[in-house]
PyMOL Python script that loads the backbone (N, CA, C, O; Angstrom):
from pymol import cmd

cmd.read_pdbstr("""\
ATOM      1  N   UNK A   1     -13.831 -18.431  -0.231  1.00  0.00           N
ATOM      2  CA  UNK A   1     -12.851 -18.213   0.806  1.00  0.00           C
ATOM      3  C   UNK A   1     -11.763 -17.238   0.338  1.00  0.00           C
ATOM      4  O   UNK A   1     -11.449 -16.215   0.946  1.00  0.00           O
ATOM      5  N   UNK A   2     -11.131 -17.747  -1.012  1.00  0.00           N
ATOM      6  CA  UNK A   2     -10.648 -16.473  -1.148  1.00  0.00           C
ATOM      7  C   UNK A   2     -10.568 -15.052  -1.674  1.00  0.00           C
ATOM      8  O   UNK A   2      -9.682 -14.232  -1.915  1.00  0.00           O
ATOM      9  N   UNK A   3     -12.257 -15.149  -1.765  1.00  0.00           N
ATOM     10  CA  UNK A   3     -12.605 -13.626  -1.692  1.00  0.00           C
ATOM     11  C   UNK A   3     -12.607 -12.786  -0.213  1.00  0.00           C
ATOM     12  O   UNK A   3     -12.483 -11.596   0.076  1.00  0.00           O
ATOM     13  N   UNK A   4     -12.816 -14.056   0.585  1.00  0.00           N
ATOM     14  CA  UNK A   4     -12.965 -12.837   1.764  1.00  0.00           C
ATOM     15  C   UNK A   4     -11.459 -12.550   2.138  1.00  0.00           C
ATOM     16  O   UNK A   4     -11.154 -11.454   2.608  1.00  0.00           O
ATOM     17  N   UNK A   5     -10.927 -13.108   2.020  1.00  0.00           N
ATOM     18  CA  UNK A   5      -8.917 -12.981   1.580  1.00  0.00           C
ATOM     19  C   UNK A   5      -8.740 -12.006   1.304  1.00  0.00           C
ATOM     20  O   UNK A   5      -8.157 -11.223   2.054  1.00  0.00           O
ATOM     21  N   UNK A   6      -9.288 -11.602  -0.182  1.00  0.00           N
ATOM     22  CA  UNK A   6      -9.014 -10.327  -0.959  1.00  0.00           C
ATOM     23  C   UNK A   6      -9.579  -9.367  -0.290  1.00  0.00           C
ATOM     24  O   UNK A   6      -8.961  -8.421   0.198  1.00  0.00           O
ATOM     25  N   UNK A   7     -10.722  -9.532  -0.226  1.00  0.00           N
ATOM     26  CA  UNK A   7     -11.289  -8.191   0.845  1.00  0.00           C
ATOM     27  C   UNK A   7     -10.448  -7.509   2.028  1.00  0.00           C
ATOM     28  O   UNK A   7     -10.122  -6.367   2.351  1.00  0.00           O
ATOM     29  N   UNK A   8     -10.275  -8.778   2.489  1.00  0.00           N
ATOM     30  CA  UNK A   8      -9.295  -8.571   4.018  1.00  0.00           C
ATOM     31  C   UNK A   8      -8.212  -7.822   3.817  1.00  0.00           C
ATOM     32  O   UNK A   8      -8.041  -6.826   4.520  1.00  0.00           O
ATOM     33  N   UNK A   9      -7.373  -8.142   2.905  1.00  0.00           N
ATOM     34  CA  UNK A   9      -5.885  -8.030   2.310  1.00  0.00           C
ATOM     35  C   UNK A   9      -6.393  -6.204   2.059  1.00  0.00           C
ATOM     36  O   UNK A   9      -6.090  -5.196   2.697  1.00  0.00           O
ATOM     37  N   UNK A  10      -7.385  -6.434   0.687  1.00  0.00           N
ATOM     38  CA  UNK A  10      -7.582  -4.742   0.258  1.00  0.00           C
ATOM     39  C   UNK A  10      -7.965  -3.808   1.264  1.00  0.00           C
ATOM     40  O   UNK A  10      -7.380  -2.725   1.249  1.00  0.00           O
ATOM     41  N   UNK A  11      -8.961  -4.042   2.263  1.00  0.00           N
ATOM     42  CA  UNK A  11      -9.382  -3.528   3.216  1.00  0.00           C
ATOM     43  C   UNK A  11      -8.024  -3.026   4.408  1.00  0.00           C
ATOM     44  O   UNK A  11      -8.063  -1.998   5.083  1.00  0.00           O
ATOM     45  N   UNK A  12      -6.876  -4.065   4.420  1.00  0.00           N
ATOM     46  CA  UNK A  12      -5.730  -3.069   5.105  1.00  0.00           C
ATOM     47  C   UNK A  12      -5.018  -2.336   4.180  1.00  0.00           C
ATOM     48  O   UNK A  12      -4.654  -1.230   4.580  1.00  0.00           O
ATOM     49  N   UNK A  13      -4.722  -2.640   3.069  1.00  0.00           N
ATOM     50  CA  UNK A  13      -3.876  -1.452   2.142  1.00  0.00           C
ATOM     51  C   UNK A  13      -4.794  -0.581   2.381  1.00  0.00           C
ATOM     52  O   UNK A  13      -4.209   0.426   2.781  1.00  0.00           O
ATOM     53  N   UNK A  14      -6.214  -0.357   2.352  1.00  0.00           N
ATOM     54  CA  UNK A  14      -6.784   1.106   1.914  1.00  0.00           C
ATOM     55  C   UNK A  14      -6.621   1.840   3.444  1.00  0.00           C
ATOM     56  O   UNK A  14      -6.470   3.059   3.524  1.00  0.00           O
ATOM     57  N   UNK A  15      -6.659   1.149   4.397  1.00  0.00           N
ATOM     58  CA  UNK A  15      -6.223   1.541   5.878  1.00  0.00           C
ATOM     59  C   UNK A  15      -5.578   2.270   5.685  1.00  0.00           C
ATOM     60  O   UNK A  15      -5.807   3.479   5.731  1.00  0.00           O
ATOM     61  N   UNK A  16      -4.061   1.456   5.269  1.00  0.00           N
ATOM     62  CA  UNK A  16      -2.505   1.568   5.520  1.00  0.00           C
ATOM     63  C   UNK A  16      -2.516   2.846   4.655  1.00  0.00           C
ATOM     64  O   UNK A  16      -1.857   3.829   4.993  1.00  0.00           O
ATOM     65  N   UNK A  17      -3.370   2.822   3.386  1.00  0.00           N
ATOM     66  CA  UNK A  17      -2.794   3.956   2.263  1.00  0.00           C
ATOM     67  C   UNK A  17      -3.565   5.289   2.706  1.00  0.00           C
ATOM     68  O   UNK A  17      -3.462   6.378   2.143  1.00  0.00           O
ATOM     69  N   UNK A  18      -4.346   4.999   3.807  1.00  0.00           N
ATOM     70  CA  UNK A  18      -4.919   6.315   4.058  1.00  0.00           C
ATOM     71  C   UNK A  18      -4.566   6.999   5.293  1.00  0.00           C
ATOM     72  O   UNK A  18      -4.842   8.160   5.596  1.00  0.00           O
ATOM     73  N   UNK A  19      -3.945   6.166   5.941  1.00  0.00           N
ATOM     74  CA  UNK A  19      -3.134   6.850   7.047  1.00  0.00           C
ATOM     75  C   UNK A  19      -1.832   7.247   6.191  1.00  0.00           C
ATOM     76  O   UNK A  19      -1.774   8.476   6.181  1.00  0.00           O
ATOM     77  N   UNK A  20      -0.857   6.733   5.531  1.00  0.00           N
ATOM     78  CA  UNK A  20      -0.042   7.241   4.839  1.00  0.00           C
ATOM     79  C   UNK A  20      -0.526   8.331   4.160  1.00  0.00           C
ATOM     80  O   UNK A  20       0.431   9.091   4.008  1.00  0.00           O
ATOM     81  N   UNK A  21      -1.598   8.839   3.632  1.00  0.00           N
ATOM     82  CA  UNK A  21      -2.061   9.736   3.075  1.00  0.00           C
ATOM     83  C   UNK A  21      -2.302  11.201   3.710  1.00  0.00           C
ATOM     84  O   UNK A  21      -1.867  12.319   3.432  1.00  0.00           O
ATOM     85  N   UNK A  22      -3.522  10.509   5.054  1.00  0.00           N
ATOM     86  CA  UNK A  22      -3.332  12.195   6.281  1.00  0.00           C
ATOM     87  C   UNK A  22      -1.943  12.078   6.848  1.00  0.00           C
ATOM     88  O   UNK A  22      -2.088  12.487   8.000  1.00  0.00           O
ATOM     89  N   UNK A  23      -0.951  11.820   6.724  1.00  0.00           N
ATOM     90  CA  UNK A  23       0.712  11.917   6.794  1.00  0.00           C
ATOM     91  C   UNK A  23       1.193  13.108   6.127  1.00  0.00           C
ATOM     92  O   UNK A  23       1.768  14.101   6.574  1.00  0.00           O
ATOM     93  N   UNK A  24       0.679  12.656   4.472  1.00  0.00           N
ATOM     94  CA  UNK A  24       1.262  13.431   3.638  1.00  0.00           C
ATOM     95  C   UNK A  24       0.424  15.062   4.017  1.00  0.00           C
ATOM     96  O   UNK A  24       1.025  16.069   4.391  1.00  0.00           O
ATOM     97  N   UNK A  25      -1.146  14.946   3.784  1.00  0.00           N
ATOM     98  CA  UNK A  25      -1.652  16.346   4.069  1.00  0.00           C
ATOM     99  C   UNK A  25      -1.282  16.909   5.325  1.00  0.00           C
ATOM    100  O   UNK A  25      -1.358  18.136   5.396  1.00  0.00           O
ATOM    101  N   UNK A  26      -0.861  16.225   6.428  1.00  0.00           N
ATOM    102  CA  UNK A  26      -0.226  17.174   7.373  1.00  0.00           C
ATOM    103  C   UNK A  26      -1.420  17.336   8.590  1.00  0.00           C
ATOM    104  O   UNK A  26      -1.495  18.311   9.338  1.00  0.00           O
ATOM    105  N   UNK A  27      -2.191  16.336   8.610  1.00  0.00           N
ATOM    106  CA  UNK A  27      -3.547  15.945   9.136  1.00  0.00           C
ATOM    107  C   UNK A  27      -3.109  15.343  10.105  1.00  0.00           C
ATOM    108  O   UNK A  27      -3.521  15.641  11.226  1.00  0.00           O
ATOM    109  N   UNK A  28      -1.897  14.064   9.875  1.00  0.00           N
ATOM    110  CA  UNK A  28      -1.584  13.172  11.248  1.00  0.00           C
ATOM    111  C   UNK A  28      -0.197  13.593  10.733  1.00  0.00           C
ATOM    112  O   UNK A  28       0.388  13.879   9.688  1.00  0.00           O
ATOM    113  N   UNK A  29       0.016  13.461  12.175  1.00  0.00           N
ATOM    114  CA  UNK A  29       1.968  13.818  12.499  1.00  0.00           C
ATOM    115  C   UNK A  29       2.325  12.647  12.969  1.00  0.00           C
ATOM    116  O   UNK A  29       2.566  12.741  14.172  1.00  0.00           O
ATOM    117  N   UNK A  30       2.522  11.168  12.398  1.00  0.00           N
ATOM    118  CA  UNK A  30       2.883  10.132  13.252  1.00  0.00           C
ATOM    119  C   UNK A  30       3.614   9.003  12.559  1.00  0.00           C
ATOM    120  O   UNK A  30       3.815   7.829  12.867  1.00  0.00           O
ATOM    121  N   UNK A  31       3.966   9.803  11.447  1.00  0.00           N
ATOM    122  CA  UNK A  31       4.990   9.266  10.388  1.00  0.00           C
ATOM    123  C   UNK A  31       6.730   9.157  10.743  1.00  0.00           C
ATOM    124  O   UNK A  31       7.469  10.136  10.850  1.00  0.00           O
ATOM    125  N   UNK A  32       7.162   7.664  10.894  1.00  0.00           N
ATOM    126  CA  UNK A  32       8.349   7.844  11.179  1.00  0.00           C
ATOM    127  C   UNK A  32       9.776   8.132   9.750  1.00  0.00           C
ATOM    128  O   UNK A  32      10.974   8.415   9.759  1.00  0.00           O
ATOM    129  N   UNK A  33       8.750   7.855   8.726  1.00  0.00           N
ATOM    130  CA  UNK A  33       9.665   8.038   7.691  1.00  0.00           C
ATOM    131  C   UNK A  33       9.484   9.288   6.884  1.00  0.00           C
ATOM    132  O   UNK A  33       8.465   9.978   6.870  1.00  0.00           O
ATOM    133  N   UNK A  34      10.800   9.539   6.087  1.00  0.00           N
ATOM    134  CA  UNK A  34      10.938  10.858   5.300  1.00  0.00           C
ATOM    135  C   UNK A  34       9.329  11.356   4.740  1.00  0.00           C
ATOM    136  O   UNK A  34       8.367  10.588   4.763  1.00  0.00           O
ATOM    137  N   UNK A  35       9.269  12.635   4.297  1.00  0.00           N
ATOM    138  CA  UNK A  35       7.785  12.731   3.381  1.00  0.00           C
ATOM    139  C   UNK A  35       7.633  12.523   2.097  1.00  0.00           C
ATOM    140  O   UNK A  35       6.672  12.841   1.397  1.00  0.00           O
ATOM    141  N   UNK A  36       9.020  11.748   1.671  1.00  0.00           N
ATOM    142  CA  UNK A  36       8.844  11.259   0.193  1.00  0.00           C
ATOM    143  C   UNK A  36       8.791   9.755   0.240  1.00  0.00           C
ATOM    144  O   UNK A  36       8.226   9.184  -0.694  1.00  0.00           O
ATOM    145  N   UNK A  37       9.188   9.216   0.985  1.00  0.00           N
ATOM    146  CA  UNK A  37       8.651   7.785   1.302  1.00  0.00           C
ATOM    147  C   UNK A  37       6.976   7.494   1.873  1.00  0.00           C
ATOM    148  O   UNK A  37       6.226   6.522   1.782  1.00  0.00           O
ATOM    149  N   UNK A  38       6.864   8.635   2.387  1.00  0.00           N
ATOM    150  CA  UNK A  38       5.473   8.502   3.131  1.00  0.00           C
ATOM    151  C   UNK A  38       4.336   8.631   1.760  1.00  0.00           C
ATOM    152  O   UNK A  38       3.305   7.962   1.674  1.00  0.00           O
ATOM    153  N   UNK A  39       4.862   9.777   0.619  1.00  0.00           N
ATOM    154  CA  UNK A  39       4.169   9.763  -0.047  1.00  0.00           C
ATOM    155  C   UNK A  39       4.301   8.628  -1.029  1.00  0.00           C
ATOM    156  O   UNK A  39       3.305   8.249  -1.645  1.00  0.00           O
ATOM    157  N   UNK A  40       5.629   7.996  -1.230  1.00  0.00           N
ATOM    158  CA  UNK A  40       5.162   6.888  -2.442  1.00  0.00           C
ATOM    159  C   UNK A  40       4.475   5.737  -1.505  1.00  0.00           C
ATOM    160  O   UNK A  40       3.580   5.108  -2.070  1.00  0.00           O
ATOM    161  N   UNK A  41       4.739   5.402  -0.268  1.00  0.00           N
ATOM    162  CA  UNK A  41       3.924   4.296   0.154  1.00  0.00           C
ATOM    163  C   UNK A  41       2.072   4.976   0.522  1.00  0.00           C
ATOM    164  O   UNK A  41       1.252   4.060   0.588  1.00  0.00           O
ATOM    165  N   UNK A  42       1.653   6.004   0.674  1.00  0.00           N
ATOM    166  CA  UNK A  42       0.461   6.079   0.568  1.00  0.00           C
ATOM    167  C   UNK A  42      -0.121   6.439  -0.999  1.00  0.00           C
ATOM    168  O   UNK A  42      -1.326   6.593  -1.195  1.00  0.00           O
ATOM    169  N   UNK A  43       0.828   6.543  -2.013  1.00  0.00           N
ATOM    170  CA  UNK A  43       0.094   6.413  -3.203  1.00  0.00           C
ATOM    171  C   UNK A  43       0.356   4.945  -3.651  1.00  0.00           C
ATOM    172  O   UNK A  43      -0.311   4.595  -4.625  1.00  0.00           O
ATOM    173  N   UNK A  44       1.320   3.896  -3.048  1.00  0.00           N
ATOM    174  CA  UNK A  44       1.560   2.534  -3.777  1.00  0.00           C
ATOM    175  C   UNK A  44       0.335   1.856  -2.627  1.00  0.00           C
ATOM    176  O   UNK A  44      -0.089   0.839  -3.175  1.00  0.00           O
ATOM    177  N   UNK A  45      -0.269   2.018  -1.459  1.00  0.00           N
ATOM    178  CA  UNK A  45      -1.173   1.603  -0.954  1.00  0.00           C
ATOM    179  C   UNK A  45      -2.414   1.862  -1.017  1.00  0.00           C
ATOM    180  O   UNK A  45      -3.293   1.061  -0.697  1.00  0.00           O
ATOM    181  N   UNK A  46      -2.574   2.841  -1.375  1.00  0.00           N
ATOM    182  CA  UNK A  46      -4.141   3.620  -1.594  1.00  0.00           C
ATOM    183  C   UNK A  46      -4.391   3.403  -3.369  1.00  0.00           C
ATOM    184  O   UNK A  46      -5.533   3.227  -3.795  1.00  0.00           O
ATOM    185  N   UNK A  47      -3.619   3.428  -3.971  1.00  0.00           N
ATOM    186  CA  UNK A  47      -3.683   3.469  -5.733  1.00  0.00           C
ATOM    187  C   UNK A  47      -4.047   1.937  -5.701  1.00  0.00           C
ATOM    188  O   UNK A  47      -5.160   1.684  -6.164  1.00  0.00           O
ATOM    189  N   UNK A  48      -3.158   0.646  -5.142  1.00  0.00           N
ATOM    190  CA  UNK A  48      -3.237  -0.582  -5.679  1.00  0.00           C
ATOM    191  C   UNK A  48      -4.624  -1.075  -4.823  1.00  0.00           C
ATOM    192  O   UNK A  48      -5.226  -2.030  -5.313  1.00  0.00           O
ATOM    193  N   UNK A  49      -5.239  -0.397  -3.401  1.00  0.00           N
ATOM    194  CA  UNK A  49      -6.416  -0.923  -2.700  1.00  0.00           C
ATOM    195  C   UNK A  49      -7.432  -0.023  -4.046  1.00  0.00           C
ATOM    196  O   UNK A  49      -8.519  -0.586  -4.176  1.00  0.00           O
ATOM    197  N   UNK A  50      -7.313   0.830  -4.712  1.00  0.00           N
ATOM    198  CA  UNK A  50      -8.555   1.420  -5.473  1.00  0.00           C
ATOM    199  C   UNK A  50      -8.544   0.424  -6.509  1.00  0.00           C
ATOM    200  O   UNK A  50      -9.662   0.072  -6.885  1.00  0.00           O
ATOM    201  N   UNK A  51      -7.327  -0.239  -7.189  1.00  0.00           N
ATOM    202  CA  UNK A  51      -7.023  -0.838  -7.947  1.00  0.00           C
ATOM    203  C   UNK A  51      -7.738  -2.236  -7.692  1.00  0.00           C
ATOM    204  O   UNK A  51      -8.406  -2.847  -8.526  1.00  0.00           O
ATOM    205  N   UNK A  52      -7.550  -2.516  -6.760  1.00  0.00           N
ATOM    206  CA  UNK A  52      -7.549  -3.882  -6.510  1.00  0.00           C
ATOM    207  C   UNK A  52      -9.532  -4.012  -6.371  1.00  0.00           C
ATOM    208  O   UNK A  52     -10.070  -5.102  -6.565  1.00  0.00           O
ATOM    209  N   UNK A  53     -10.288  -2.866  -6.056  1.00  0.00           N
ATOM    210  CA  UNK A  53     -11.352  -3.079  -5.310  1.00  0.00           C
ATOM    211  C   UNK A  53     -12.255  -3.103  -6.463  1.00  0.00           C
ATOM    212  O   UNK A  53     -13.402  -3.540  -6.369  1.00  0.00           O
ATOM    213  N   UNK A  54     -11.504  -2.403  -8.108  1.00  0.00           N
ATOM    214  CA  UNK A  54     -12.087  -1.820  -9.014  1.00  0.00           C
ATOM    215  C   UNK A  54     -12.113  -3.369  -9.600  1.00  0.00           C
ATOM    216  O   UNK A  54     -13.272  -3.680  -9.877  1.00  0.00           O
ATOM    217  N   UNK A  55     -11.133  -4.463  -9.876  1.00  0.00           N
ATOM    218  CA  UNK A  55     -10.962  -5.633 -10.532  1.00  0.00           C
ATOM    219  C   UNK A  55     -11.680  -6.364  -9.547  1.00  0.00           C
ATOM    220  O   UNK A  55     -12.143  -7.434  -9.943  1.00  0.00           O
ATOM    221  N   UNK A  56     -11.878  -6.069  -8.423  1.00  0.00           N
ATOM    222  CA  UNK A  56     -12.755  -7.566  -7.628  1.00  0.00           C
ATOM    223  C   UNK A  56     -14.202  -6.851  -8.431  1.00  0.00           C
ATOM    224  O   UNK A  56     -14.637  -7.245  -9.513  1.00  0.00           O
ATOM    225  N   UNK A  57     -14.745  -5.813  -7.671  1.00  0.00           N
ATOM    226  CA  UNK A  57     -16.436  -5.459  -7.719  1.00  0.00           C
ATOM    227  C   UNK A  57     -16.554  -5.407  -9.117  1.00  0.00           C
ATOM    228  O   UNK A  57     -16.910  -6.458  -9.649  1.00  0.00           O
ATOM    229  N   UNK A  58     -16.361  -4.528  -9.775  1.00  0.00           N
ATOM    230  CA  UNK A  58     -15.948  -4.332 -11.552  1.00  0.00           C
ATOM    231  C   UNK A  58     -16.442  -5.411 -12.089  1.00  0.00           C
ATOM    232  O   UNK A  58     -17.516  -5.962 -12.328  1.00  0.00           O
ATOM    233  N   UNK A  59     -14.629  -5.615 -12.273  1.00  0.00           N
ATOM    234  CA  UNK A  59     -14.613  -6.458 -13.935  1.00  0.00           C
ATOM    235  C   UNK A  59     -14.612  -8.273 -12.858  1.00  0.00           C
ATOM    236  O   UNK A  59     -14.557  -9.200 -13.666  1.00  0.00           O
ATOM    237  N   UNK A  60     -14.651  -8.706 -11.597  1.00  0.00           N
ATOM    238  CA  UNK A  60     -15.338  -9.640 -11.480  1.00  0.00           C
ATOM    239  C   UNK A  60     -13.694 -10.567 -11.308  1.00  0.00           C
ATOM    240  O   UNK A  60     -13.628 -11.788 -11.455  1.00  0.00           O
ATOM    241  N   UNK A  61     -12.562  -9.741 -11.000  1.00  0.00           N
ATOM    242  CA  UNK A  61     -11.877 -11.043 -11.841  1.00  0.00           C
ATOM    243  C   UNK A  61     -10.545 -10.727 -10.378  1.00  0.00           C
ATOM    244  O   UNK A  61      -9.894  -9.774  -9.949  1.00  0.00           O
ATOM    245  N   UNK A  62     -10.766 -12.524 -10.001  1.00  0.00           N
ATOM    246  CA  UNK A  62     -10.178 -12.380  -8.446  1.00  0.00           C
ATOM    247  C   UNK A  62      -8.698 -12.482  -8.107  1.00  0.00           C
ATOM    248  O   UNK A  62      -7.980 -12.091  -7.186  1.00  0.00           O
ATOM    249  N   UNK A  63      -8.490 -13.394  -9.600  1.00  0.00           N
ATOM    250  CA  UNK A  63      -6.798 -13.294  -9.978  1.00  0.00           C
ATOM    251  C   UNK A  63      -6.192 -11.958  -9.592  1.00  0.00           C
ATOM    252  O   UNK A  63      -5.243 -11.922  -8.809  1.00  0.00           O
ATOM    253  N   UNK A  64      -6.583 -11.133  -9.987  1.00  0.00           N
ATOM    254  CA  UNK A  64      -5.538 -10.068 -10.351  1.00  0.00           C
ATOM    255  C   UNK A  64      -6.052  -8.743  -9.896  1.00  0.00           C
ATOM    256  O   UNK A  64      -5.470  -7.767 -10.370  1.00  0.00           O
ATOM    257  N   UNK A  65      -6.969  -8.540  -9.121  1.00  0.00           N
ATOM    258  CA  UNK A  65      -7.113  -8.746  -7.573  1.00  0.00           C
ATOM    259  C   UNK A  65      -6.380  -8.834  -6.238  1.00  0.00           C
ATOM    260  O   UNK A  65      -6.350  -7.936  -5.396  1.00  0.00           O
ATOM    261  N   UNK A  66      -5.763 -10.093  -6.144  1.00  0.00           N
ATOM    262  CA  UNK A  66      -6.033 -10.516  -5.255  1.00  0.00           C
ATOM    263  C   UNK A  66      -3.912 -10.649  -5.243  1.00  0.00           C
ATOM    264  O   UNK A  66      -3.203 -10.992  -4.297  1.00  0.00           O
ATOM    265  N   UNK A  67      -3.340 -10.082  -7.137  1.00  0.00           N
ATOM    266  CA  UNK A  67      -2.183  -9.982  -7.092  1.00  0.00           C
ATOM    267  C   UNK A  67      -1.794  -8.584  -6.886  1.00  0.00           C
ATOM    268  O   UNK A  67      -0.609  -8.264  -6.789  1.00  0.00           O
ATOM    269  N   UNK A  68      -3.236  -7.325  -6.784  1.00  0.00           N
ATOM    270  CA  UNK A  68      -3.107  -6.281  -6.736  1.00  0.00           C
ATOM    271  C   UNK A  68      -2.752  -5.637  -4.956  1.00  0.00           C
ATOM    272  O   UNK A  68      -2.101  -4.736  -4.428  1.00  0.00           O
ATOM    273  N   UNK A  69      -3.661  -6.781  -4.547  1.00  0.00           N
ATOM    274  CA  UNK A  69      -3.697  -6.508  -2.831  1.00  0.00           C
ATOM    275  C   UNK A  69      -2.328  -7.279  -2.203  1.00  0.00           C
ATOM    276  O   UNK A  69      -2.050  -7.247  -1.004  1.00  0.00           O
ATOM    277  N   UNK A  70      -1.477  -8.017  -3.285  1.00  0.00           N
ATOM    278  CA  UNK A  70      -0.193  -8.358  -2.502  1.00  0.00           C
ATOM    279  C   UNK A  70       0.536  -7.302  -2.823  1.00  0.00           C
ATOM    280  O   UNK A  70       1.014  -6.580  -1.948  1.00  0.00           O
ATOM    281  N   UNK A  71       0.702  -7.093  -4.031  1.00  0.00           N
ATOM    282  CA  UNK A  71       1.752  -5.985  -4.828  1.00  0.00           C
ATOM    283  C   UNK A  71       2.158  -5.113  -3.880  1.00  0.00           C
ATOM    284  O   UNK A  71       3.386  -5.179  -3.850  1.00  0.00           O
ATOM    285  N   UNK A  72       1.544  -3.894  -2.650  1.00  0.00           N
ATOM    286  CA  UNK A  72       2.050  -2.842  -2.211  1.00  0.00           C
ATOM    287  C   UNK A  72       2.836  -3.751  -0.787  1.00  0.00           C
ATOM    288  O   UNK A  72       3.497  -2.974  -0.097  1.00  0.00           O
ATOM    289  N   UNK A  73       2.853  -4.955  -0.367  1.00  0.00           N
ATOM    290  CA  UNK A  73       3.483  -5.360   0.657  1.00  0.00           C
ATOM    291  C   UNK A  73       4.837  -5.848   0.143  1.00  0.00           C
ATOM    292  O   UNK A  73       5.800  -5.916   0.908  1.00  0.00           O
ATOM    293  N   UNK A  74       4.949  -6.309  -1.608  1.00  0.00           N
ATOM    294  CA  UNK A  74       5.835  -6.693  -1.474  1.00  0.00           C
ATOM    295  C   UNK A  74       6.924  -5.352  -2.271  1.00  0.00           C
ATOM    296  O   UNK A  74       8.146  -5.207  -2.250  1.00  0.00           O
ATOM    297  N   UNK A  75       5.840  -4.558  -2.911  1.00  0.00           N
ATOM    298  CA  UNK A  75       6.836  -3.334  -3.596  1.00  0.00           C
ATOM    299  C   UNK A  75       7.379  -2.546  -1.932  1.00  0.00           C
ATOM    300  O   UNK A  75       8.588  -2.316  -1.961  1.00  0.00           O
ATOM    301  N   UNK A  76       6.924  -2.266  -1.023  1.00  0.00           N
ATOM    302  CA  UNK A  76       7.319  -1.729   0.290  1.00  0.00           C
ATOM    303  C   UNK A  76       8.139  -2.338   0.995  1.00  0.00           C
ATOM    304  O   UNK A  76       8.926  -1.780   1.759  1.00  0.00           O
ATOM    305  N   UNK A  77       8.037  -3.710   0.798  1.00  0.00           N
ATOM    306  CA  UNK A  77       9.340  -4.543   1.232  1.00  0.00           C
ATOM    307  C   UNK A  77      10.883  -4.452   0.892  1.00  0.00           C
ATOM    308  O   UNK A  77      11.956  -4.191   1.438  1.00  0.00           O
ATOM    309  N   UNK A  78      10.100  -5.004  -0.935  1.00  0.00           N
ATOM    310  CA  UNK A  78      11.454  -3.895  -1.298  1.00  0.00           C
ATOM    311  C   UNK A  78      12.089  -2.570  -1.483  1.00  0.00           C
ATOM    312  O   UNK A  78      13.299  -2.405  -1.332  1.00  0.00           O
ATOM    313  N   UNK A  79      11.455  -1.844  -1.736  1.00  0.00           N
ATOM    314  CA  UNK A  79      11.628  -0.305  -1.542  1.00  0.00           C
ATOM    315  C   UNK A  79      12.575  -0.235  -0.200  1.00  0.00           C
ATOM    316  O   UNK A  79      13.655   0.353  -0.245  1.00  0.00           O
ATOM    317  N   UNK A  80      11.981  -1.036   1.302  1.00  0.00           N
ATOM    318  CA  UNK A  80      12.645  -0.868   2.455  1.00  0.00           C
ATOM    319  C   UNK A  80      14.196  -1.525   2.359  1.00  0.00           C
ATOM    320  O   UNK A  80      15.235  -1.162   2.909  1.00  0.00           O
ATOM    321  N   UNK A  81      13.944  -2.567   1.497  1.00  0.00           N
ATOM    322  CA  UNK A  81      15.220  -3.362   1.555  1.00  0.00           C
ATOM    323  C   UNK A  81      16.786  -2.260   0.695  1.00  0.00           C
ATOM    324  O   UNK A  81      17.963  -2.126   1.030  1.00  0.00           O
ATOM    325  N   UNK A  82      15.989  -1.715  -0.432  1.00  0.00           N
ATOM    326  CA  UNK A  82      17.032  -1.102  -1.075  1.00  0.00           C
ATOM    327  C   UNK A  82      17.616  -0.018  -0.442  1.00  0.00           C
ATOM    328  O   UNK A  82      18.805   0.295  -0.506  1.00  0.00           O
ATOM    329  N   UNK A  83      16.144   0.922   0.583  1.00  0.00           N
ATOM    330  CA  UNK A  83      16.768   1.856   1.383  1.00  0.00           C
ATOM    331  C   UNK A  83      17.590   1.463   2.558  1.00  0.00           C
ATOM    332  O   UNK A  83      18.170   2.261   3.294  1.00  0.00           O
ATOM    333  N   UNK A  84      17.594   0.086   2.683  1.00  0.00           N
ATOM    334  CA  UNK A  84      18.970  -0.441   3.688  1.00  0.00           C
ATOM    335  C   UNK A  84      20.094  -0.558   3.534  1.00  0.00           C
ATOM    336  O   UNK A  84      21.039  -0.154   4.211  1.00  0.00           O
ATOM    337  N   UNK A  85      20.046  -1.220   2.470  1.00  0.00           N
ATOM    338  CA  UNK A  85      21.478  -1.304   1.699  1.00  0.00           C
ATOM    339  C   UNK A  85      22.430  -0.043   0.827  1.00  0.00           C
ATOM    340  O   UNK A  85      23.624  -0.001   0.530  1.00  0.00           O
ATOM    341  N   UNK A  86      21.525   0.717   0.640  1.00  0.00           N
ATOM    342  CA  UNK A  86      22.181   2.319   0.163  1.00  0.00           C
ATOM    343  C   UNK A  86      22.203   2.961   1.078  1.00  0.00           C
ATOM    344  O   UNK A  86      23.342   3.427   1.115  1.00  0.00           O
ATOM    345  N   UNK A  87      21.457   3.437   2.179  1.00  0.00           N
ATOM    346  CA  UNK A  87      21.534   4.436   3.128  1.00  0.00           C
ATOM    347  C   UNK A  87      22.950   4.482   4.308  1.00  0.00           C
ATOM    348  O   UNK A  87      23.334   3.640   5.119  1.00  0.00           O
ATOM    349  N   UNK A  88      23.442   5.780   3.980  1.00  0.00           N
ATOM    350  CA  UNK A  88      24.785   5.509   5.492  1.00  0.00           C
ATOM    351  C   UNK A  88      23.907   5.947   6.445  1.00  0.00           C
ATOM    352  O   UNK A  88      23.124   6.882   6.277  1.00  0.00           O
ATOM    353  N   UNK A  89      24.073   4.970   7.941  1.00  0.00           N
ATOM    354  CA  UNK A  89      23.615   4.937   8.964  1.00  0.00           C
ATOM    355  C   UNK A  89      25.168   5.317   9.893  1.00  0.00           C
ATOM    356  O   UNK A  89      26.042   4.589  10.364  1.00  0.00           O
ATOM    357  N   UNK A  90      24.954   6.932   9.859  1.00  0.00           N
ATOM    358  CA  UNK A  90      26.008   7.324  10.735  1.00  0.00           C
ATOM    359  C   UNK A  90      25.481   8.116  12.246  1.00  0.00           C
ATOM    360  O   UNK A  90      26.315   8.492  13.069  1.00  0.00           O
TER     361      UNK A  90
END
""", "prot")
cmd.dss("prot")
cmd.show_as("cartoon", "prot")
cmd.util.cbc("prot")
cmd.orient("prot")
């Protein structure tokens, strides 16, 4: 059960990191954030789904995995949180 978890989980980062990605090449225009945010969240989503897909099929091992396919929701969380609290909204 919770492999198909991990799958699920990795299977939207590699989504998420590849639409963030034709963002960056200039392929899709439908990015509401800067192009340096667009690019660290399609390399922190697309890097940790390659990451994550290489430790499930690979090396077999679902732990860390399955901490790889949380990692870009919660590094983007915060990333968003810090750009709230520093940014002037004038």
């Amino acid at each position: 059960m919770t492999r198909f978890i991990v799958i699920a989980l990795l299977a939207a980062d590699a989504y998420i990191g590849i639409r963030f990605l034709l963002n960056v090449l200039g392929v899709r225009k439908t990015s509401k954030y800067g192009a340096g945010s667009t690019a660290l969240y399609a390399f922190l989503f697309a890097g940790l789904a390659i990451a994550g897909c290489y430790f499930l099929f690979i090396r077999h091992d679902l732990r860390t995995s399955l901490w790889l396919s949380i990692g870009p929701w919660a590094l983007g969380l915060l990333i968003l949180f810090i750009t709230m609290i520093t940014s002037d909204y004038k």
